[in-house]
Structure formats: C-alpha cells, structure tokens
MARPARO-841390 format. One record per residue: residue in one letter; y, z, x of N, C-alpha, C, O in turn. Coordinates in steps of 0.02 Angstrom, whole numbers, plus 50000, padded with zeros to 5 digits. Atoms other than C-alpha are relative to their C-alpha. Layout:
R,rest,nY,nZ,nX,caY,caZ,caX,cY,cZ,cX,oY,oZ,oX
R,A,Y,Z,X,Y,Z,X,Y,Z,X,Y,Z,X .
...
//
This chain:
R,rest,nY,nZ,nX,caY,caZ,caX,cY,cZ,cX,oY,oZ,oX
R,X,50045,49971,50050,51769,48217,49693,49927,49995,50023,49890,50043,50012 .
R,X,50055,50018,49969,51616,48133,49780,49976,50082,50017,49938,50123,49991 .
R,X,50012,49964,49947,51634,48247,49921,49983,50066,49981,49930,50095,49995 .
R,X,50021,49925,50050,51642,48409,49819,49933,50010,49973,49899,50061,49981 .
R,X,50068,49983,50025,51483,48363,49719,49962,50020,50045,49924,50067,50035 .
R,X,50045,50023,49962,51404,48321,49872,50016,50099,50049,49968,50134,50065 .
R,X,50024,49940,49978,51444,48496,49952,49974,50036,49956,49923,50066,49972 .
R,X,50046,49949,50031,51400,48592,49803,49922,49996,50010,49890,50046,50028 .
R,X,50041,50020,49983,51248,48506,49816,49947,50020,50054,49886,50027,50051 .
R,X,50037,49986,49936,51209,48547,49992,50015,50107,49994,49982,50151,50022 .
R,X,50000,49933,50000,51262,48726,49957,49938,50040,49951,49905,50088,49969 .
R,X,50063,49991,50032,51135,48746,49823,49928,49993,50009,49881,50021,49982 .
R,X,50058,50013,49965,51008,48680,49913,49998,50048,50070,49945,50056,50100 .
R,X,49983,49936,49930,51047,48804,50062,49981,50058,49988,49943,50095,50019 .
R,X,49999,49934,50055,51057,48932,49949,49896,50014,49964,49864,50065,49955 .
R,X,50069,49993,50039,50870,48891,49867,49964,49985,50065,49905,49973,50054 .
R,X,50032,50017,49964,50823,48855,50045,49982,50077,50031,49928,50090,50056 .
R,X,50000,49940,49965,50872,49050,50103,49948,50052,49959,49919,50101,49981 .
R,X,50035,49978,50052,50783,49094,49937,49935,50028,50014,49912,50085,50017 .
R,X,50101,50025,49975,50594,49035,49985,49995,50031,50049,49946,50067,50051 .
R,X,50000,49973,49944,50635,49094,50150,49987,50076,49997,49940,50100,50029 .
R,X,50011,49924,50012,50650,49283,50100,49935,50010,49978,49898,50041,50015 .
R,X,50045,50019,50022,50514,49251,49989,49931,50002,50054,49888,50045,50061 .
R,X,50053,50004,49942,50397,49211,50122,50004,50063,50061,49953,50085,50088 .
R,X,50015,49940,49928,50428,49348,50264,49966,50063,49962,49989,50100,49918 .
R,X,50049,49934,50006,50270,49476,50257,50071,50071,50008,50119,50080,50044 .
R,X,49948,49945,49992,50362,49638,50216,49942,50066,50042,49895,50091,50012 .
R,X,50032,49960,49965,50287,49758,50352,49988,50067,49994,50034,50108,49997 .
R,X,50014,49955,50018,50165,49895,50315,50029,50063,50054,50050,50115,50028 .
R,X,50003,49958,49941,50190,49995,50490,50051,49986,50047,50044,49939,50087 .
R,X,49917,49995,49967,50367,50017,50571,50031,50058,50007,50058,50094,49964 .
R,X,49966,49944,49978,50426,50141,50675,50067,50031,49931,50106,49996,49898 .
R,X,49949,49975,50059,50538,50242,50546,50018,49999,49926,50069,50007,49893 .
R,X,50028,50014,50072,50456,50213,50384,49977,50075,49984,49945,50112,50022 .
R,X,50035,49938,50021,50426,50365,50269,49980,50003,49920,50010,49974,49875 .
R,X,50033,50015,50078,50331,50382,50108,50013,50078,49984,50008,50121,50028 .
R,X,49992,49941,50043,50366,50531,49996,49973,50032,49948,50013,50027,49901 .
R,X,50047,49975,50040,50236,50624,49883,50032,50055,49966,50087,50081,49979 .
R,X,50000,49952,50063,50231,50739,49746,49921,50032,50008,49881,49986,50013 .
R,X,50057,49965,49999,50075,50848,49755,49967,50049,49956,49993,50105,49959 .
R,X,50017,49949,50043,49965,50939,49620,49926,50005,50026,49885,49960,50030 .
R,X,50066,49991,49991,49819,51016,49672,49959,50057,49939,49991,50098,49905 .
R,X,50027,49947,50068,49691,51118,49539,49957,50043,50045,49945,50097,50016 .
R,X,50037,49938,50001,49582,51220,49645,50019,50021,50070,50002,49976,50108 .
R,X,49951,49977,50050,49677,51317,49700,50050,49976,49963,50049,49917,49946 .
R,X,49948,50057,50052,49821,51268,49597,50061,50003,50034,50085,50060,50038 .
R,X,49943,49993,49973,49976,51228,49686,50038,49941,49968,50019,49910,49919 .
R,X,49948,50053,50019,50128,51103,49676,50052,49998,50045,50089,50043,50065 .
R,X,49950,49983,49918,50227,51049,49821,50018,49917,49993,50000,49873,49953 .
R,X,49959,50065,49969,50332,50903,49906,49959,49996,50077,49953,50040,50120 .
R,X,50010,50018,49933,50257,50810,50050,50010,49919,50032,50002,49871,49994 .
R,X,50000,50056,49968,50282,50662,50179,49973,49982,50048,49974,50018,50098 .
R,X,50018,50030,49945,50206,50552,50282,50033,49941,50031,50062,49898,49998 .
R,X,49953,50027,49980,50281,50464,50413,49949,49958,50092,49908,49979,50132 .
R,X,50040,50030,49935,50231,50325,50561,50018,50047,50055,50072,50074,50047 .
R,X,49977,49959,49928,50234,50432,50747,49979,49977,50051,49945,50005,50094 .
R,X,50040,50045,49921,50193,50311,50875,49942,49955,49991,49929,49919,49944 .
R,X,50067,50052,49974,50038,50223,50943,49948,50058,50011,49965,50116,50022 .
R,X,50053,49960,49982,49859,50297,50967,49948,49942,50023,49962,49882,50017 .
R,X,50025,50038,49990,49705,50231,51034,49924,50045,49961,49902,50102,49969 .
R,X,50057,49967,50008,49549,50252,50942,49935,49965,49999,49935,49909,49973 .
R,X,50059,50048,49993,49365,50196,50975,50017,49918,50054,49977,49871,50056 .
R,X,49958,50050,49961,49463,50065,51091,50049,49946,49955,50084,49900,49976 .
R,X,49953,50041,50034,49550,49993,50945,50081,50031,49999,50091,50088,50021 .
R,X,49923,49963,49982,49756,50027,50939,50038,50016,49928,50048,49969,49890 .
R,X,50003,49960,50102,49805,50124,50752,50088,50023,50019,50113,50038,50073 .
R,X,49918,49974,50015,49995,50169,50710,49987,50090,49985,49941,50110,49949 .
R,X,50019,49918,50008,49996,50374,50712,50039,50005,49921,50098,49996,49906 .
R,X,49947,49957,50054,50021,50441,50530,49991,50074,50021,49943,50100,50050 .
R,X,50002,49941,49989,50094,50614,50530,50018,50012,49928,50043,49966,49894 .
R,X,49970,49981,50035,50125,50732,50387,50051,50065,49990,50031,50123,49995 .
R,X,49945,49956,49994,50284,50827,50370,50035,50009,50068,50095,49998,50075 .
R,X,49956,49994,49935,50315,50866,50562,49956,49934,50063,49901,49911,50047 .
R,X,50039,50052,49931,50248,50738,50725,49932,50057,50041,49891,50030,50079 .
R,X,50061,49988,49960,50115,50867,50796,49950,50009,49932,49908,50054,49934 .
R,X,50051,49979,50049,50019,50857,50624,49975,49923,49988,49992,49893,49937 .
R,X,50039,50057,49977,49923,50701,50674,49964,50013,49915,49958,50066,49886 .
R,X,50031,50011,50077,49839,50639,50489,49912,49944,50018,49851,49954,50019 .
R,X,50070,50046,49988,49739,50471,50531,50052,49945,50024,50111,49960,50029 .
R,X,49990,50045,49958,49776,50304,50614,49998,49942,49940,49960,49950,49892 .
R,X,49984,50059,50029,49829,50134,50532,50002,49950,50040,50015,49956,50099 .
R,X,49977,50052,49927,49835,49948,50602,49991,49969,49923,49954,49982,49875 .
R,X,49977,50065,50033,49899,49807,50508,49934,49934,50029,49924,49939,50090 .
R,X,50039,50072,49981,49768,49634,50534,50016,49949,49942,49989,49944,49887 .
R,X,49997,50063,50053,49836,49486,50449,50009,50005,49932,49983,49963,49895 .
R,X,50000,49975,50059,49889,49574,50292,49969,50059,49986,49987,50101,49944 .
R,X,50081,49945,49992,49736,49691,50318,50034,50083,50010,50049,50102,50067 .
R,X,49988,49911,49972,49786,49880,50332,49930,50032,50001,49889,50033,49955 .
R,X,50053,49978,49992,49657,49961,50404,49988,50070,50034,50025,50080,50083 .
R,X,50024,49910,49979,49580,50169,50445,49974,49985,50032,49931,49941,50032 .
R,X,50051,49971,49947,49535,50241,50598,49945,50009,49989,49904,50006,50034 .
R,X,50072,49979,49987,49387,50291,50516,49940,49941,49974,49922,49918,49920 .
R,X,50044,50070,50032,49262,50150,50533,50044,49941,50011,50015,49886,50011 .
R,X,49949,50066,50021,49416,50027,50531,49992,49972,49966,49999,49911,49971 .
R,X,50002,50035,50078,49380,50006,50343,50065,49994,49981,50115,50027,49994 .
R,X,49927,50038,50036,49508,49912,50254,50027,50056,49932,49985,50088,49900 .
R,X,49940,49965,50041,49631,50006,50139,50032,49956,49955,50031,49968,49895 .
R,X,49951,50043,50064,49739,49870,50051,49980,49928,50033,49941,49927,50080 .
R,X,50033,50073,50002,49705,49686,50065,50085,49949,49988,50071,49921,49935 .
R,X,49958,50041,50027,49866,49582,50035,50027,49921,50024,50083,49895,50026 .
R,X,50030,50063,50017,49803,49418,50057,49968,49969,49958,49952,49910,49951 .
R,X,50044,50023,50064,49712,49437,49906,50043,49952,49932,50104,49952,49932 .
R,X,49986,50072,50049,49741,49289,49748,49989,50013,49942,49930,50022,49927 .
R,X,50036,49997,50069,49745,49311,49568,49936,49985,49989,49916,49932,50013 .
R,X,50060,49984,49999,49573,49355,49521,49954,50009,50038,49896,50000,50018 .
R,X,50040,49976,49940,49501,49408,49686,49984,50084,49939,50010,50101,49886 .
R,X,50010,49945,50021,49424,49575,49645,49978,50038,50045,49947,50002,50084 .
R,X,49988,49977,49979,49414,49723,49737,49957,50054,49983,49963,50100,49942 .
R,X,50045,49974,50018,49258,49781,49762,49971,50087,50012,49933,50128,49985 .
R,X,50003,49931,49982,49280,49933,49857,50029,50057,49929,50017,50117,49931 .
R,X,49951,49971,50059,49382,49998,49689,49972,50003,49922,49979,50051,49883 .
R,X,50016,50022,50034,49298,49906,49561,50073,49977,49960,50076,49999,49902 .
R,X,49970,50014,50033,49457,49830,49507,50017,49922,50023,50004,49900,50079 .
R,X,49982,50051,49989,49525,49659,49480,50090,49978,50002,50133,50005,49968 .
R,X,49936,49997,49978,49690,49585,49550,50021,49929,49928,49999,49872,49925 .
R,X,49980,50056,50045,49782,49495,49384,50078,49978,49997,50104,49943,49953 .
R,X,49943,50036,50005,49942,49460,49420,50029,50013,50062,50003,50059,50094 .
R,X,49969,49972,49916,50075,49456,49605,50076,49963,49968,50085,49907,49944 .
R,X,49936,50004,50028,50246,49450,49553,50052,50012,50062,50028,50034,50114 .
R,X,49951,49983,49924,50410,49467,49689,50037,50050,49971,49994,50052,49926 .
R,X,49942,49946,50002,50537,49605,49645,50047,50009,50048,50043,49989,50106 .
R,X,49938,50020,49968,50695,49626,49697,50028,50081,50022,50074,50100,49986 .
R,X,49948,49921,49978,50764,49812,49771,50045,49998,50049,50031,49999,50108 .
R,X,49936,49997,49945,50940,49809,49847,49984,49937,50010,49973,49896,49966 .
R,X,50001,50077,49961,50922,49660,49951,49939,49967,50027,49927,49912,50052 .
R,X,50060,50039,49979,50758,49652,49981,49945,49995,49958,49942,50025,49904 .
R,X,50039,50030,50060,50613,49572,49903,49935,50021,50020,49922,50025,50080 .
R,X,50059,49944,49981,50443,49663,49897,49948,49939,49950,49978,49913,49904 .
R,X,50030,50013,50009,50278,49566,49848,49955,50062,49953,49935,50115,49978 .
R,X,50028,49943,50048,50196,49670,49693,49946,49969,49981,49944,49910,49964 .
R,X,50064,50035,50023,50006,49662,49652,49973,50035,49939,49945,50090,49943 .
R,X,50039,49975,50069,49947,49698,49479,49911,50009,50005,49877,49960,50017 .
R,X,50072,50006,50001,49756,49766,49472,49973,50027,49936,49998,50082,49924 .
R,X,50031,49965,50060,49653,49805,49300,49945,50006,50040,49931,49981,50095 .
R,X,50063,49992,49997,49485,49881,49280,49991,49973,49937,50031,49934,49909 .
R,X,50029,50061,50058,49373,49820,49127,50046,50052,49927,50075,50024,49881 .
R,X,49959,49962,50045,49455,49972,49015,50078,49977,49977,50106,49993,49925 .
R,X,49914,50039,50014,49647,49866,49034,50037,50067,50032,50091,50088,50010 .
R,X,49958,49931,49944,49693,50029,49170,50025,49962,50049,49984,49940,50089 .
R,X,49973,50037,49953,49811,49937,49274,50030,50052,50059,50065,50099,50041 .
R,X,49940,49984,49946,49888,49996,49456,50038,49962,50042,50021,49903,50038 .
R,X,49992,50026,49954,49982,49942,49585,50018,49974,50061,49979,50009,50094 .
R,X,50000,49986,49919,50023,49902,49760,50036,49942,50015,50022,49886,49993 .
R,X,49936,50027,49990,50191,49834,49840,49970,50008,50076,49943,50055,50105 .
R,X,50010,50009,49928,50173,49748,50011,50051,50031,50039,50110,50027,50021 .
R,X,49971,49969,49981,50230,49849,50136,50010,50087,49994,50038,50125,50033 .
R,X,49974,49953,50010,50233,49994,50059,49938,50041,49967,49929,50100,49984 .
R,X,50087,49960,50026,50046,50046,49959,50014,49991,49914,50038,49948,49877 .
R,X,49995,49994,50088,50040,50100,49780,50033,50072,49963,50083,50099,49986 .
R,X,49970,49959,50025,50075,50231,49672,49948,50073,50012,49950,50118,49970 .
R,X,50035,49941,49956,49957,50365,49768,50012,50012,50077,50043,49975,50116 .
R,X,50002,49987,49930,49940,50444,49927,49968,49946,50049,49910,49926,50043 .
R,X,50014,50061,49968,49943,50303,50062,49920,49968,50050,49921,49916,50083 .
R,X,50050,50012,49998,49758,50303,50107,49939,49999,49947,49878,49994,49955 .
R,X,50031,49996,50042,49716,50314,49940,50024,49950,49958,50071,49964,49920 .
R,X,49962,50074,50069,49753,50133,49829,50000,50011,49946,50049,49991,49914 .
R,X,50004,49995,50063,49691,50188,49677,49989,50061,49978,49956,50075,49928 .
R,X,50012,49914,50026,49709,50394,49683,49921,50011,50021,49878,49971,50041 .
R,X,50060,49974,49966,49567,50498,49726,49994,50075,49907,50027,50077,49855 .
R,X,50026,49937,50050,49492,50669,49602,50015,50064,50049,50022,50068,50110 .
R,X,49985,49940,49959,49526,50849,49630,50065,50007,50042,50061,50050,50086 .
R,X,49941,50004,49979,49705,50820,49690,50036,49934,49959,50008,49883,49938 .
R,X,49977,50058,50018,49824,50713,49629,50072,49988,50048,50118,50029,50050 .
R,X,49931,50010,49965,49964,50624,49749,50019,49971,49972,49983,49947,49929 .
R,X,49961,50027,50054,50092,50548,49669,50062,49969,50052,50088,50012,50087 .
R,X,49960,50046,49954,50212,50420,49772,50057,50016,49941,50063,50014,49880 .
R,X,49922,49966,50017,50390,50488,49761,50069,49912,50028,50117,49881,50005 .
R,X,49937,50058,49954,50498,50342,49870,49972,49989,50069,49931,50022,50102 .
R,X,50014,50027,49922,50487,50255,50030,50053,49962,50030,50076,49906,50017 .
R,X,49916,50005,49929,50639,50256,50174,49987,49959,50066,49950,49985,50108 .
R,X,49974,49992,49903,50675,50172,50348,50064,50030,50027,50125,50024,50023 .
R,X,49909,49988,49957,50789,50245,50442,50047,50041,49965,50108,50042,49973 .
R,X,49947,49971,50050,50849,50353,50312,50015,49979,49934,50033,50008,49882 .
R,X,49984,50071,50077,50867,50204,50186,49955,50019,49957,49903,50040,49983 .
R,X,50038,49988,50031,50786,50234,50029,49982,49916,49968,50021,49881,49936 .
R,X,49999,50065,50014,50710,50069,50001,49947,49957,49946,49942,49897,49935 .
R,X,50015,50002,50064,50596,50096,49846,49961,50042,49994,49923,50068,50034 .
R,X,50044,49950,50022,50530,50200,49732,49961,50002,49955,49943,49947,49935 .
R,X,50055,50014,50035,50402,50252,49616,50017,49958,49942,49968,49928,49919 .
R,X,49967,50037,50066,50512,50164,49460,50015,49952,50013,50026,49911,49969 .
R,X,50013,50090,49999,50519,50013,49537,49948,49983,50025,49938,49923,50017 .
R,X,50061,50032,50023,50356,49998,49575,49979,49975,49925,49955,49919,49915 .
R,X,50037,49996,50067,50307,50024,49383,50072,49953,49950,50062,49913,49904 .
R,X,49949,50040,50047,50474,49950,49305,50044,49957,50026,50078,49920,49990 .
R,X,49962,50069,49983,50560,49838,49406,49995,49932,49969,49944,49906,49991 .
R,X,50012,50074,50032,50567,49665,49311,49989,49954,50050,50020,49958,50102 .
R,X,50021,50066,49942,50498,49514,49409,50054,49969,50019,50087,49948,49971 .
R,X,49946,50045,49935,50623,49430,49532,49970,49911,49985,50000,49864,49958 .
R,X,50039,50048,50016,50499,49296,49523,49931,50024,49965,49896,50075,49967 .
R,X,50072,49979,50040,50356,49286,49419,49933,49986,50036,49889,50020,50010 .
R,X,50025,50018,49976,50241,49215,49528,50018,49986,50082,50063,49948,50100 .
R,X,49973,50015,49933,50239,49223,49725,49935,49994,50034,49894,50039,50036 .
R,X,50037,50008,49990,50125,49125,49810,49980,49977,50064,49923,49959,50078 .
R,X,49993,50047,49970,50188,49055,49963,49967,50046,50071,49955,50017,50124 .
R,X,50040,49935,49949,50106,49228,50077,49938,50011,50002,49911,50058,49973 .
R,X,50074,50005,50013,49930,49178,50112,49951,50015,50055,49953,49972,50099 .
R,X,50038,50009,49973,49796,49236,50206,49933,49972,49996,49921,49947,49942 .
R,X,50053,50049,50021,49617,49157,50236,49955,50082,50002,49967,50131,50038 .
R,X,50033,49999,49992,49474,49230,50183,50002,50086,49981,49975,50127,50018 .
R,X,49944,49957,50018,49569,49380,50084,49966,50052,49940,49996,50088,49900 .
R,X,50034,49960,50064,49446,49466,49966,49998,50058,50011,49980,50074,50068 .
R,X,50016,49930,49966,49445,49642,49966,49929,50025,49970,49915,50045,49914 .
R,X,50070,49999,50010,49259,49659,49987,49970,50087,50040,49988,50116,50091 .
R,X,50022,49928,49978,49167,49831,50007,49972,50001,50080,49930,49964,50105 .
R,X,50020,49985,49923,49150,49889,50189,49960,50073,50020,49960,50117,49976 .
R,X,50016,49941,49956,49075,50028,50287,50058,50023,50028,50103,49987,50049 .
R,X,49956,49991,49960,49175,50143,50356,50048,50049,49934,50101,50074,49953 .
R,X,49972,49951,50060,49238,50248,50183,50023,50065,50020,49987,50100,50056 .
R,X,49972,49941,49990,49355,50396,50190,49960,50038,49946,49945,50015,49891 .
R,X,50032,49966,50054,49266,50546,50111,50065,50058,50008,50097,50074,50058 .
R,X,49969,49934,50004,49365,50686,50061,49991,50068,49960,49970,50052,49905 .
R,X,50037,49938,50021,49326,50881,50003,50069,50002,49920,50115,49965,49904 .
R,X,49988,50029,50078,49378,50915,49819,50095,50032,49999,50133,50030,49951 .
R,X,49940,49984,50027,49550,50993,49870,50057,49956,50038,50116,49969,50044 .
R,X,49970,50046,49983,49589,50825,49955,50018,49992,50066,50062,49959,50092 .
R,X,49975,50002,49928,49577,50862,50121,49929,49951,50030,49870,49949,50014 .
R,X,50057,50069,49970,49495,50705,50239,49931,50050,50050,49933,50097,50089 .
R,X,50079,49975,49957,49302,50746,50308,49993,49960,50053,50011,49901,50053 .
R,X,50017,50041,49928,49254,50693,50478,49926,49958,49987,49878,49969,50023 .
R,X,50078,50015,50019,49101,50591,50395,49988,50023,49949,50031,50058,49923 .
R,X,49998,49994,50075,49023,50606,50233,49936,50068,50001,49883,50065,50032 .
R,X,50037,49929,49985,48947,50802,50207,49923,49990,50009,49915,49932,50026 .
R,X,50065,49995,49996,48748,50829,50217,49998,50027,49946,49943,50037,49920 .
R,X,50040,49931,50077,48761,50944,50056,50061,50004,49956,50110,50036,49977 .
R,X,49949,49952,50063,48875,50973,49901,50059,49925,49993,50060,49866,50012 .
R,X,49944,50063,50053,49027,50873,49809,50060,49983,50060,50092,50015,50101 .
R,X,49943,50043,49939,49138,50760,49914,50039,49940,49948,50019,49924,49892 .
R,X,49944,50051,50050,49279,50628,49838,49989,49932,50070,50009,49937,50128 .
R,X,49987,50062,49989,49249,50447,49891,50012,49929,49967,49969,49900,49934 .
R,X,49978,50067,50015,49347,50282,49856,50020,50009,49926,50022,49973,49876 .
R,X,49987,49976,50094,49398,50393,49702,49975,50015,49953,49993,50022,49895 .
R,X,50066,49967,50047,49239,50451,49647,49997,50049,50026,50021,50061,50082 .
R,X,50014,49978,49951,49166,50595,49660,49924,50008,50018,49883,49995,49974 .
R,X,50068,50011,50013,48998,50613,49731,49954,50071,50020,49975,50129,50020 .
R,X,50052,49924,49995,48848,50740,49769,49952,49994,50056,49926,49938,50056 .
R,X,50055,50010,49962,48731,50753,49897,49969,50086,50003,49998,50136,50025 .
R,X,50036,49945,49989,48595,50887,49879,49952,50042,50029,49945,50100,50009 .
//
C-alpha cells in the first residue's frame, strides 16, 4: 500500500513537474511555416476580402537579419521581423511591435495602453501566454505570445481607414488558434509568471510605421497630407 501511495505521489509530482515546464517555453513569434489569416474591410474605396501573411525566409536589412513577411504569394515581400528576447521588432527603424516581457501594469507607451492582466490558455495541446491591455475608457485588447493580437500583425492595437481583423493562425497546415480563443478562451491558468524578461517596458521608440489612409505601409512619414500612425491618424501640412 506504501509503495502505491508513494508512486502516485511521484506521478503527480511528474505530472505538475511537465506542467510548469510547458508553462515556461516562450511560444515562438517567427517559424518557418507559420501563417496568420485576416479578414479585410477597407472604406475608401470600399472593398472586403480574405488575406494572409506568412514567414518566407531570411533577409538582411540595414545589416540587421529580419524574418521575410509575405502576403498571399512569396514574391510579395511585405516587411521584415526579428524576435529579441521577447522583443518583435520592424525593419523600419527596428522599432518594437509587441513587447512580451512586459508585467502587470507596465504600460505601453507607444499605444497609450496599459497591460492589466497575463493569463495562460490552453488550445489543443498547447499553451499560449495571453496579455490583457486597457486604455483609461475600460477598451481592452489583446495579444497572445507567439502569435500578435486581434489585428493585422504589425499593427497591436488596429490602425484607422482600414480595418484588419485576425481570422486564425496555422503551422504547417495546423490550425493552432483563432480569433475566439483569443477573446473567449477561459484561463488555463490565471496567472503566468514564470516567462520573464529584463528591462521589458514597452516604451515609445523611433522608428514608427506610417501608413496611407487605405492601409498601405509608407516608406517614411509623408511631407504633406493625412497618414495613419501607431493608430492615429495624423496631418502634416
């Protein structure tokens, strides 16, 4: 009878040991054969379409080394990504994009929003790190490691004059979550804390994607007229 307790024992503890373990492995933004899936409404003109973006290799830009996004086919080069320590970061400028080292109540200045809750979720078999962000209004979004948020993947918190809309995200074919479990999945764990980087704030940088009002990216921010940045939009006259 001993002996029995004494394996359940060790099996339970094995078991809560494989637990923490999952728990802890960074789920990786940039991997050959990753694809994100959009929904697209644009207003001027007015259309409505299906689109994807998808990793296509290696690039080199400014001497730094960026993951190729493409959209829809591999010769439709988009922009460049690189992972740093949680850090996802744009070719343009190598301004930061998502932050997921950040800590209940870091705030997120490029956005103006604050991070209030990081929860684990559970899809199929694997476990995804989820970050809750409000603004001061109680407008919450949010953004699953590995994978972005519930906009177009250089955009965290949506942009104006287009709206993308995150459909699902595949490797390999696998559909390995989608927009309804971002927003309704129930917590796995309520708290996941054990994925830390140093020094993790997502603090405003140089280096801002501008984009024209029907959502297409600018090489630089115009000399004249209405441009969309960091989800605003702005004017220069």
């Amino acid at each position: 009878m001993k002996t029995l307790r004494l394996l359940v024992t060790i099996f339970i503890v094995l078991c809560g040991g494989v637990n923490a373990t999952a728990q802890e492995v960074y789920n990786s933004f940039l991997e050959e054969g990753k694809v994100w899936h959009y929904s697209v409404n644009k207003y001027n003109p007015e259309a409505t379409y299906k689109t994807k973006l998808f990793v296509c290799g290696d690039t080199v830009i400014n001497n730094i080394q960026y993951k190729k996004i493409c959209q829809d086919r591999a010769d439709n080069f988009q922009y460049g990504l690189r992972e740093d320590g949680g850090r996802i970061r744009e070719d343009f400028g190598d301004g930061l994009v998502y932050d997921f080292g950040m800590e209940v109540g870091d705030k997120c200045e490029r956005y103006d929003m604050s991070l209030a809750t990081i929860d684990t979720i559970k899809v199929g078999e694997r476990l995804f790190r989820r970050f809750r962000f409000v603004e001061y209004s109680g407008h919450a979004e949010y953004w699953v490691e590995g994978i972005g948020g519930g906009y177009e993947l250089s955009m965290p918190f949506g942009s104006t004059g287009v709206t993308v809309s995150f459909l699902s995200c595949e490797v390999n074919g696998e559909t390995i979550l989608t927009k309804d479990d971002i927003y309704n999945q129930p917590s796995y764990h309520a708290v996941e804390t054990s994925v830390t980087f140093p020094d993790s704030k997502c603090k405003s940088e140089s280096g801002h994607v501008a984009y024209d009002l029907q959502g297409r990216r600018l090489q630089g921010r115009p000399s004249k007229g209405l441009y969309i940045e960091n989800g605003r939009k702005r004017v220069v006259k």
